[in-house]
C-alpha positions as a Markdown table, in Angstrom:
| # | Residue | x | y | z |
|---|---|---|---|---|
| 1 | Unk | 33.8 | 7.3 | 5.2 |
| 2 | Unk | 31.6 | 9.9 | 7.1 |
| 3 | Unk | 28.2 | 8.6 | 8.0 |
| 4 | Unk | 26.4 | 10.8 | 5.7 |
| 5 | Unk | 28.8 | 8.8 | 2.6 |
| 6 | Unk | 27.7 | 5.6 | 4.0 |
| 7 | Unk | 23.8 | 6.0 | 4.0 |
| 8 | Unk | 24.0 | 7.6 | 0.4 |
| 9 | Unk | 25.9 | 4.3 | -0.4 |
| 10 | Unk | 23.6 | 1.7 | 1.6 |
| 11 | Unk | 20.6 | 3.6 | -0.5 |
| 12 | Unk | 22.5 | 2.8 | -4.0 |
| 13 | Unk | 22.5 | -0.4 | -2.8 |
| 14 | Unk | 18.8 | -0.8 | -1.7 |
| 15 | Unk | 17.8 | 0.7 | -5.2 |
| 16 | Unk | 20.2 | -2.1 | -6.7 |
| 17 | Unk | 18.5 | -5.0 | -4.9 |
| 18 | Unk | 15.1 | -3.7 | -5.4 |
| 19 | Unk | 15.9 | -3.4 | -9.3 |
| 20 | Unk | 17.4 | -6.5 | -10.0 |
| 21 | Unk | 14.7 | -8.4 | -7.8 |
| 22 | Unk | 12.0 | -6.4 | -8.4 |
| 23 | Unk | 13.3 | -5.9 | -11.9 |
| 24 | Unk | 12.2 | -9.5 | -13.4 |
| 25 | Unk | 9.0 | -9.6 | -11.6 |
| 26 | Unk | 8.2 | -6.5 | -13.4 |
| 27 | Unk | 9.2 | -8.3 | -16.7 |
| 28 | Unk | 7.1 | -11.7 | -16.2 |
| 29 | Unk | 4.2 | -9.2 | -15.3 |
| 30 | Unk | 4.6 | -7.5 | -18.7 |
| 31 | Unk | 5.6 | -10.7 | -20.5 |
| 32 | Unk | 2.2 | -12.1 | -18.9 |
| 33 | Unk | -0.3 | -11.7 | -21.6 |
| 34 | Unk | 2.4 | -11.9 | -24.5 |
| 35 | Unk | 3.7 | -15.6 | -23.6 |
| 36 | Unk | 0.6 | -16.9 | -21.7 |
| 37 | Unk | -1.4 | -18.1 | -24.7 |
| 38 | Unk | -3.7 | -20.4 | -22.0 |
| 39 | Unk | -5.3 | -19.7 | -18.8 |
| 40 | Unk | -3.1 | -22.6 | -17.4 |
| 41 | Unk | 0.1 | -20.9 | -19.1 |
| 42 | Unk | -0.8 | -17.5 | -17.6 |
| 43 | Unk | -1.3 | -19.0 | -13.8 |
| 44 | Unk | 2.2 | -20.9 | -14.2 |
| 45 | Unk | 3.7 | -17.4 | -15.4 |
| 46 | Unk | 2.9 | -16.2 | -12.2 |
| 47 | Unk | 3.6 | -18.9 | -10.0 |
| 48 | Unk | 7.4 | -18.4 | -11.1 |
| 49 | Unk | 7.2 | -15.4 | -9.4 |
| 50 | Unk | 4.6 | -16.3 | -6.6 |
| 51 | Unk | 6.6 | -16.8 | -3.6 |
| 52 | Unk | 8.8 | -14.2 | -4.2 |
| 53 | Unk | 6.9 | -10.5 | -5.9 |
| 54 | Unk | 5.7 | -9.0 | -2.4 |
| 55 | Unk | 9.3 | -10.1 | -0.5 |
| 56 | Unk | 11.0 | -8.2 | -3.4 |
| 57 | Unk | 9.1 | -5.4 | -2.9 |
| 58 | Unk | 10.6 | -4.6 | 0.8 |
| 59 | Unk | 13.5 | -3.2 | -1.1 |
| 60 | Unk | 11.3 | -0.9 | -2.1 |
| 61 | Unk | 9.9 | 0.2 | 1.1 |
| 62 | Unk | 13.4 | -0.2 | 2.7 |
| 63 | Unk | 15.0 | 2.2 | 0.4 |
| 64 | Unk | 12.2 | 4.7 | 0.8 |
| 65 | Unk | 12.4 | 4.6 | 4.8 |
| 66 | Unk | 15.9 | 5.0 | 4.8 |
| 67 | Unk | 15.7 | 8.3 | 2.0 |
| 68 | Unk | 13.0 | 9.2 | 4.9 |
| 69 | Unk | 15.4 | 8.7 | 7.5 |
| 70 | Unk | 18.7 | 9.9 | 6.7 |
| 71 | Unk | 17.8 | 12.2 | 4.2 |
| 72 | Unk | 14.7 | 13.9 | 4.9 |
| 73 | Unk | 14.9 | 17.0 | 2.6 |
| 74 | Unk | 15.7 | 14.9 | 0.1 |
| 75 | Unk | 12.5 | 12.5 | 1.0 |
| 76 | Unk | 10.3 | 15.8 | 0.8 |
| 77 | Unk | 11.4 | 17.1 | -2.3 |
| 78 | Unk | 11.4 | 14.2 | -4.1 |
| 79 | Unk | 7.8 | 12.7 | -3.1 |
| 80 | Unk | 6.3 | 16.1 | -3.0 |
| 81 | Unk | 7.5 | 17.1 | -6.2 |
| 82 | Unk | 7.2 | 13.5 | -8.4 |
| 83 | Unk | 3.7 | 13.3 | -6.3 |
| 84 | Unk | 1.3 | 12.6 | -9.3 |
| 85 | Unk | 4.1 | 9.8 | -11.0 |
| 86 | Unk | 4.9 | 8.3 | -8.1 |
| 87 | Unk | 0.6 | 8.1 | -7.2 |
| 88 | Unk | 0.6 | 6.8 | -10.8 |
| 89 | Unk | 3.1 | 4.0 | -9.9 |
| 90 | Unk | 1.4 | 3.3 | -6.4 |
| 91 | Unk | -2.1 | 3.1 | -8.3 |
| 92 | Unk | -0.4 | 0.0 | -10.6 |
| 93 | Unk | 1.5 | -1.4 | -7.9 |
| 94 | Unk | -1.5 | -1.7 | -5.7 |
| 95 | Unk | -3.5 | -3.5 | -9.4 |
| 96 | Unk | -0.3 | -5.1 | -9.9 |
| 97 | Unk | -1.1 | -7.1 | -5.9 |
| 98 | Unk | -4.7 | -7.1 | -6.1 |
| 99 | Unk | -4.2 | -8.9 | -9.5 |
| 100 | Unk | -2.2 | -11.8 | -7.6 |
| 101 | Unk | -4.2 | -12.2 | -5.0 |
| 102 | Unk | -7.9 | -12.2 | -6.7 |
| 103 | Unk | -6.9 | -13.9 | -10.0 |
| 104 | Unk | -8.2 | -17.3 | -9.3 |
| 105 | Unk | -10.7 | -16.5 | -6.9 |
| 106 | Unk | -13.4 | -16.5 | -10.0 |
| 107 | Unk | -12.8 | -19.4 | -12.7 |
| 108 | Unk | -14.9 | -16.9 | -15.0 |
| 109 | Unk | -12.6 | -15.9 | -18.6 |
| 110 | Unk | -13.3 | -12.4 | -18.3 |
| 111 | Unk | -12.3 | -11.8 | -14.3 |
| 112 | Unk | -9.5 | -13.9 | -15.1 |
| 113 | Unk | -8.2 | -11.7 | -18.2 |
| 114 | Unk | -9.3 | -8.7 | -16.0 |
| 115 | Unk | -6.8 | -9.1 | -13.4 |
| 116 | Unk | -4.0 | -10.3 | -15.8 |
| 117 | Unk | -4.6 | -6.8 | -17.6 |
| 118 | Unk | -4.2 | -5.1 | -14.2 |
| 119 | Unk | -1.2 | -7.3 | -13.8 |
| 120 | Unk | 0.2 | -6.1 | -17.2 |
| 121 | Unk | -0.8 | -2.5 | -16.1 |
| 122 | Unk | 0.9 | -2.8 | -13.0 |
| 123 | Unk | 4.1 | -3.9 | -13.7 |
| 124 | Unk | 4.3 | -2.1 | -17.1 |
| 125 | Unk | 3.8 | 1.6 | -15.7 |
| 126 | Unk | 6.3 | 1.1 | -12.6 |
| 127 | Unk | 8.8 | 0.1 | -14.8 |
| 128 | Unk | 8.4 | 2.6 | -17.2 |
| 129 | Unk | 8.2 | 5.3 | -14.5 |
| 130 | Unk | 11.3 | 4.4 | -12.6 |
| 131 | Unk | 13.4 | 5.6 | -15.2 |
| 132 | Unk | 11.7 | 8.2 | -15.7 |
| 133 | Unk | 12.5 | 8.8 | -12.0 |
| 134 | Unk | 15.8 | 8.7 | -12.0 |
| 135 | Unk | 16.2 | 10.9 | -15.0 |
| 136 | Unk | 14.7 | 13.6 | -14.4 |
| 137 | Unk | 16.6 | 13.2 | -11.0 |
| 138 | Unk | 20.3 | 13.3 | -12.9 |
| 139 | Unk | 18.9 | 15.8 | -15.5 |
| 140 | Unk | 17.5 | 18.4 | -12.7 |
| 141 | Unk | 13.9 | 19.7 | -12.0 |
| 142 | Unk | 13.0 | 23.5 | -10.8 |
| 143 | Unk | 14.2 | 23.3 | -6.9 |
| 144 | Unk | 14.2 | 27.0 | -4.9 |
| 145 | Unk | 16.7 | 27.6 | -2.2 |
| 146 | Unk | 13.7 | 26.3 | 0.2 |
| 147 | Unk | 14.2 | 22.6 | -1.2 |
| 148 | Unk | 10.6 | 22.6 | -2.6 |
| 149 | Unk | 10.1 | 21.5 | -6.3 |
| 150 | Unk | 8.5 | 24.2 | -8.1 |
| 151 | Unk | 7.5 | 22.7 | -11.4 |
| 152 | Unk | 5.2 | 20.5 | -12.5 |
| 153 | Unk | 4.2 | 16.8 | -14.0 |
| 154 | Unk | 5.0 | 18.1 | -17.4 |
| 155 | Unk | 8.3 | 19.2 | -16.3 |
| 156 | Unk | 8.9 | 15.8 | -15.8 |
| 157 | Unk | 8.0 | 14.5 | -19.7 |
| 158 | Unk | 10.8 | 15.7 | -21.1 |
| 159 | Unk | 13.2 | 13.9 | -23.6 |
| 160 | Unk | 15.7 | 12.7 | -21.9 |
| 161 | Unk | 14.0 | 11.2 | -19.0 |
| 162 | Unk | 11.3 | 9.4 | -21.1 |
| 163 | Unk | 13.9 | 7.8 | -22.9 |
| 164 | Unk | 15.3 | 7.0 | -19.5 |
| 165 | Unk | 12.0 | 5.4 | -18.8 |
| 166 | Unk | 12.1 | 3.5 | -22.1 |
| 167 | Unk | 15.7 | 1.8 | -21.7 |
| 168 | Unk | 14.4 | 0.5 | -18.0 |
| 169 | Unk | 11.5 | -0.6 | -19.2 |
| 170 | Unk | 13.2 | -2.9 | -21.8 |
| 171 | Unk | 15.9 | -3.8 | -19.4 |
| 172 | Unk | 13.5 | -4.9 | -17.5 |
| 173 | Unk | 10.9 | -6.7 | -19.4 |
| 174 | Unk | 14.5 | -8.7 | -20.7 |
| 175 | Unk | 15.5 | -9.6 | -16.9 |
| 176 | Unk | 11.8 | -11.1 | -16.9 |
| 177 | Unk | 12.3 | -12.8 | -20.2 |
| 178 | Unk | 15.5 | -14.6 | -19.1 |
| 179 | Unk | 13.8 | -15.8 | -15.1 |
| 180 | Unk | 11.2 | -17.2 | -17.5 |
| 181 | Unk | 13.5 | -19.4 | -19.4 |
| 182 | Unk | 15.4 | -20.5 | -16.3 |
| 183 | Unk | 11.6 | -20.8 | -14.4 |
| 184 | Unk | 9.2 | -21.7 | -16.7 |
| 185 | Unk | 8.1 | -24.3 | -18.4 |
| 186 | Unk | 8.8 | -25.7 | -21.7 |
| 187 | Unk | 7.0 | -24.1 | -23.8 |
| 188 | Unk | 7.1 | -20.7 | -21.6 |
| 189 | Unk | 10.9 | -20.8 | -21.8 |
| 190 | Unk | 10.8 | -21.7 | -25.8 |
| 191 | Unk | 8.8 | -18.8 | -26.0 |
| 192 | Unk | 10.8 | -16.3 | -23.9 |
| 193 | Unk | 13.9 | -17.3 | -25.5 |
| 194 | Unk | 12.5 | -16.6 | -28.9 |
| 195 | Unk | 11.6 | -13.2 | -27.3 |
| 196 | Unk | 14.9 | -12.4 | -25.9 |
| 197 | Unk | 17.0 | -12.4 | -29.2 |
| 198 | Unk | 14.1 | -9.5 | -30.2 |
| 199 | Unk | 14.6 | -8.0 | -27.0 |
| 200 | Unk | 18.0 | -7.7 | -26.5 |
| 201 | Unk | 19.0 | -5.6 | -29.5 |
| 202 | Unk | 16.5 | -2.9 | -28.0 |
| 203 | Unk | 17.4 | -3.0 | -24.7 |
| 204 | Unk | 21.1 | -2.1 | -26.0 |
| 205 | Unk | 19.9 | 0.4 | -28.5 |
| 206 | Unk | 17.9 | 2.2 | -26.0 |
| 207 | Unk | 20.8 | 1.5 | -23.1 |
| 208 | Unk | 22.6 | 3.0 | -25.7 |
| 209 | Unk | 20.7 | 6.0 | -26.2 |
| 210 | Unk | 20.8 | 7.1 | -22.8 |
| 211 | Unk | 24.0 | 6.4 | -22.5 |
| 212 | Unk | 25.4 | 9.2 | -25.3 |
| 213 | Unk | 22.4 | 11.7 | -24.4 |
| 214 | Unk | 23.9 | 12.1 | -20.9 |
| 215 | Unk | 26.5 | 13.9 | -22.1 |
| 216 | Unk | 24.3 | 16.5 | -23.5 |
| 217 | Unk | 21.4 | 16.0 | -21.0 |
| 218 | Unk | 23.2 | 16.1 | -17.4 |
| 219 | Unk | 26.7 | 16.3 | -16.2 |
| 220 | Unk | 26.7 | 13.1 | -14.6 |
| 221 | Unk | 30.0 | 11.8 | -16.2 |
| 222 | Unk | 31.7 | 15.0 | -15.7 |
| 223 | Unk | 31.5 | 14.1 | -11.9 |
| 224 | Unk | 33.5 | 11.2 | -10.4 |
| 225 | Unk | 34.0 | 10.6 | -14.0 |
| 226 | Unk | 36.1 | 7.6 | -14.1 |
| 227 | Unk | 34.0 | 5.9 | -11.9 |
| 228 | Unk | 30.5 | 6.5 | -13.7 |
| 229 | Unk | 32.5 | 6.0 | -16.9 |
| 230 | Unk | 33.8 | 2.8 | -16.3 |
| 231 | Unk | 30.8 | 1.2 | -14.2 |
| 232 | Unk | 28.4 | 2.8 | -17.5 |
| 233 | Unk | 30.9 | 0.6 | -20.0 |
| 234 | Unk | 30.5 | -2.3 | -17.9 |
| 235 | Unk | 26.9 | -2.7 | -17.4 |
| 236 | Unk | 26.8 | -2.5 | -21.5 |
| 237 | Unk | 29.0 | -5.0 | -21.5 |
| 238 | Unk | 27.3 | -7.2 | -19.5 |
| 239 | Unk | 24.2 | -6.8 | -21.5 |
| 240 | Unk | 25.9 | -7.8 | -24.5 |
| 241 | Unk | 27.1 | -10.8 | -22.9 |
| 242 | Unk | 24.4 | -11.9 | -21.9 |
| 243 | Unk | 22.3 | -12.0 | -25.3 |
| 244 | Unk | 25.5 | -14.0 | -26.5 |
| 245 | Unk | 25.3 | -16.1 | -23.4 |
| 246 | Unk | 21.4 | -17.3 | -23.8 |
| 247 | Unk | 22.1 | -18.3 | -27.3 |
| 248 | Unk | 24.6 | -20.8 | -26.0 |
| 249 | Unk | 21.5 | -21.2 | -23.8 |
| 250 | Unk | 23.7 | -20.2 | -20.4 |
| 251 | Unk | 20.4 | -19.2 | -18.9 |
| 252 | Unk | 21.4 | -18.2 | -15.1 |
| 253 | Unk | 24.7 | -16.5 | -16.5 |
| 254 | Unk | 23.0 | -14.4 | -18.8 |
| 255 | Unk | 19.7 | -13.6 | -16.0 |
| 256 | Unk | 23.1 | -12.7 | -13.7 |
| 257 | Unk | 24.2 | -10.5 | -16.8 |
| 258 | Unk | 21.4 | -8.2 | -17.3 |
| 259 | Unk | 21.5 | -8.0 | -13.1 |
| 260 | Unk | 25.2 | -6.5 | -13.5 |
| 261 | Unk | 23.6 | -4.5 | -16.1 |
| 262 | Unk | 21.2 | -3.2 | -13.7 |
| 263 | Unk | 23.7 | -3.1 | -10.8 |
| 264 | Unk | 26.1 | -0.5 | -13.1 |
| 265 | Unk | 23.1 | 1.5 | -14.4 |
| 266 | Unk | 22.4 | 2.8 | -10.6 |
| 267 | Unk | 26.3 | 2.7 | -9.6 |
| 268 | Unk | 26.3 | 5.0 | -12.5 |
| 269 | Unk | 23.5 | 7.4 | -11.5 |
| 270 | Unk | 24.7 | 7.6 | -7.5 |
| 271 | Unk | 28.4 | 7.9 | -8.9 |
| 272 | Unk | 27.1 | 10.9 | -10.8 |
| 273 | Unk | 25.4 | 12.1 | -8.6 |
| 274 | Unk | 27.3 | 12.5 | -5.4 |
| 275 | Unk | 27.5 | 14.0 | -3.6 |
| 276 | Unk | 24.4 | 15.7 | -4.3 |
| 277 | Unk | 21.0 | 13.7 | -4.2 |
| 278 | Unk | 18.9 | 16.1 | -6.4 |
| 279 | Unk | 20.1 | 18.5 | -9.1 |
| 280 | Unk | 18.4 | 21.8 | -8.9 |
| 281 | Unk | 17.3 | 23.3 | -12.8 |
| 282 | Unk | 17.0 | 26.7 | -11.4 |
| 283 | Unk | 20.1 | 27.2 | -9.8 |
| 284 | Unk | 23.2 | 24.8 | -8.9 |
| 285 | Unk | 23.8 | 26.2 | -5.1 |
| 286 | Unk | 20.2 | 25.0 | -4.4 |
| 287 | Unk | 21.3 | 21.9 | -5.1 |
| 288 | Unk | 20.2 | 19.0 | -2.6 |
| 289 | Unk | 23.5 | 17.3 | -1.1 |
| 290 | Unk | 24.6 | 14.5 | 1.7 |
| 291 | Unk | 24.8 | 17.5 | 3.9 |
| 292 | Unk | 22.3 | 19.7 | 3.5 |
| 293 | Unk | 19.2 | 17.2 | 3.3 |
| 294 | Unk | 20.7 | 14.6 | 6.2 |
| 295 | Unk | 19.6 | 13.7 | 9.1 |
| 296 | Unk | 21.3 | 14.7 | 12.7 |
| 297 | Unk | 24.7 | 12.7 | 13.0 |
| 298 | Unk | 23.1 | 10.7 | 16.1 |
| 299 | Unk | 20.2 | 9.9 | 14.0 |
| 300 | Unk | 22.2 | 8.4 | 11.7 |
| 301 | Unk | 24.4 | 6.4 | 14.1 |
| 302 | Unk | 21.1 | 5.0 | 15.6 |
| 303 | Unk | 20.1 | 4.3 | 11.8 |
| 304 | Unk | 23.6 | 2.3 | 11.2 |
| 305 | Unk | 23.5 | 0.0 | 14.8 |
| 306 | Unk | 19.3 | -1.2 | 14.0 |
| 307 | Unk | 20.7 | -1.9 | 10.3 |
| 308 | Unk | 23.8 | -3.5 | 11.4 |
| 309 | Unk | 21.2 | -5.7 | 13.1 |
| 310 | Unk | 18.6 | -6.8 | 10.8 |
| 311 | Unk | 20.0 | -6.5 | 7.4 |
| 312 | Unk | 21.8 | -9.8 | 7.8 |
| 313 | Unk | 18.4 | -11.6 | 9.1 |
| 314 | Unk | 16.6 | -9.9 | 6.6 |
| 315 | Unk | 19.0 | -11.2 | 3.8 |
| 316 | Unk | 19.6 | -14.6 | 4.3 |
| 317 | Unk | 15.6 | -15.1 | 5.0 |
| 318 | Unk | 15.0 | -13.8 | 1.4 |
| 319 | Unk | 17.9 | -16.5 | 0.2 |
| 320 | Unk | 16.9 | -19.0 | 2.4 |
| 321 | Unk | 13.5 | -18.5 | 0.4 |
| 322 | Unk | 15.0 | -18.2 | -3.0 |
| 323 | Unk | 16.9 | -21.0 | -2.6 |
| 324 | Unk | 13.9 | -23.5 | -1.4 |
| 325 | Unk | 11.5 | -22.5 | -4.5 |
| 326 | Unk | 14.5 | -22.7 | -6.9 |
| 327 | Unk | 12.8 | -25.6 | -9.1 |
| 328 | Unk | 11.2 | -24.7 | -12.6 |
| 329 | Unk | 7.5 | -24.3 | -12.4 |
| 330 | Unk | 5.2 | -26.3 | -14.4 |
| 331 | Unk | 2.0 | -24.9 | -15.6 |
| 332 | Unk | -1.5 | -26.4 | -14.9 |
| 333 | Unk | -3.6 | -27.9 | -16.9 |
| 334 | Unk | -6.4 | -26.1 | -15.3 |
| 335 | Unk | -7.0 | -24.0 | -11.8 |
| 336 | Unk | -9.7 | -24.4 | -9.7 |
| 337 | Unk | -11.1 | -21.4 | -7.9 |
| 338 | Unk | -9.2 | -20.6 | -4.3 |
């Protein structure tokens, strides 16, 4: 495996982690005002996900410097041309933090339902434009044979990729529901359970969906076909599994079941994809590829020795972490002012 391979690899991977991690923090966020029926039932919402919502979101940043890293052009087309969506999902990300952080600074009702509105906000639009994200970036959007996007945020509604959009979003807001019934507290988890047999059946409609438009929408199962195939049937799989599993009430198996889910939805999009990184709408030999968008090759060697080094820190400090908060969370009775 070339260097080029493995960095387009390690970047499916840091999209994986970020979704299934950041993916249920997302989901309580949007679950917040729909099971919190109390302040004291909102604060314990997000103290299930307190000491671990900004450590997830490294994956983020990771995955971003290393598309800025080893592939550049594809870095620049991609930020410069999904500029106002992803501004959009940096606007709720940043309500999304502020919303932890000043929640309980005021024991006031209305700054306190303020904040969990910009919590809502923040986790509901990133989710939702993620997929949308990805695709428009399996469907194709107007590139030139200069790399640089030439449509514009309209070109990025379109069918296919809001539905995209709309099958993360569910998928999502599930992963949530099923943390909160392994995290929460009694009632919380009664609550999310009740909401996860409702959930579920649109999560696989919409997975669904998606699924049987990309046929029609994108060519990404006529490419390494068996692979995306397969990993695409697995991942539904997995989703039906785990609605059967949390009605036995299996609660970590099914959470782990909606991360495989996640897990073969991106396996599916880079195993489509490769090996180009962006399709181009306008003409196929514009097309952005492992080649063409990289980096030098001794840029990426340095890239694979520093990551060789820290990745391994990095990883069992976020498990280390996971592992000492791993009791359920009770919610207070009341919350005093910080």
């Amino acid at each position: 495996m070339d260097l080029n391979t493995l960095w387009f690899v390690l970047i499916a991977v840091l999209f994986i982690g970020f979704f299934f991690l950041e993916g249920f923090d997302y989901g309580v966020g949007i679950l917040l005002p729909v099971l919190g029926k109390t302040d004291g039932e909102r604060r314990g919402i997000i103290n299930t996900i307190g000491p671990f919502w900004d450590a997830n979101e490294t994956w983020m940043v990771t995955a971003g410097g290393a598309m800025f890293a080893a592939f550049p052009g594809w870095y620049a087309t991609l930020f410069s041309g999904f500029y106002l969506a992803l501004a959009l999902m940096l606007v709720g990300l940043i309500l999304r933090g502020v919303g932890f952080e000043f929640r309980s600074k005021d024991p006031r009702p209305g700054w306190r339902n303020l904040w969990d509105v910009c919590i809502f906000v923040g986790s509901f639009v990133p989710a939702l434009l993620w997929g949308v994200a990805f695709g428009n970036i399996v469907k194709g959007v107007p590139i030139d044979g200069s790399m640089n996007y030439t449509g514009g945020f309209f070109n990025l509604l379109n069918p296919y990729a809001l539905v995209c959009g709309l099958a993360g979003l569910a998928l999502f807001t599930l992963h949530g529901a099923l943390f909160l019934i392994i995290k929460g507290d009694h009632d919380i988890a009664g609550r999310a359970r009740t909401l996860t047999k409702k959930l579920g059946p649109v999560a696989m409609l919409l997975l669904a969906g998606t699924f049987a438009l990309s046929f029609k929408a994108t060519d990404l199962f006529a490419r390494n076909a068996s692979i995306a195939m397969i990993v695409a049937v697995v991942g539904g799989v997995a989703l039906l599994a785990a609605g059967l599993l949390s009605g036995q009430k299996r609660d970590g198996v099914a959470f782990a079941m909606t991360g495989v889910t996640i897990a073969c939805s991106v396996v599916s999009i880079f195993a489509g994809l490769f090996p180009r990184v962006m399709i181009s709408s306008t003409n196929p030999e514009w097309n952005l590829t492992i080649t063409n968008a990289s980096s030098s090759h001794y840029t990426l060697t340095i890239m694979s020795v520093v990551a060789l080094m820290f990745v391994p820190v990095v990883l069992a400090y976020q498990i280390w972490t996971y592992w000492v908060f791993r009791q359920r969370v009770t919610a207070p009775t009341s919350e005093k002012p910080a």
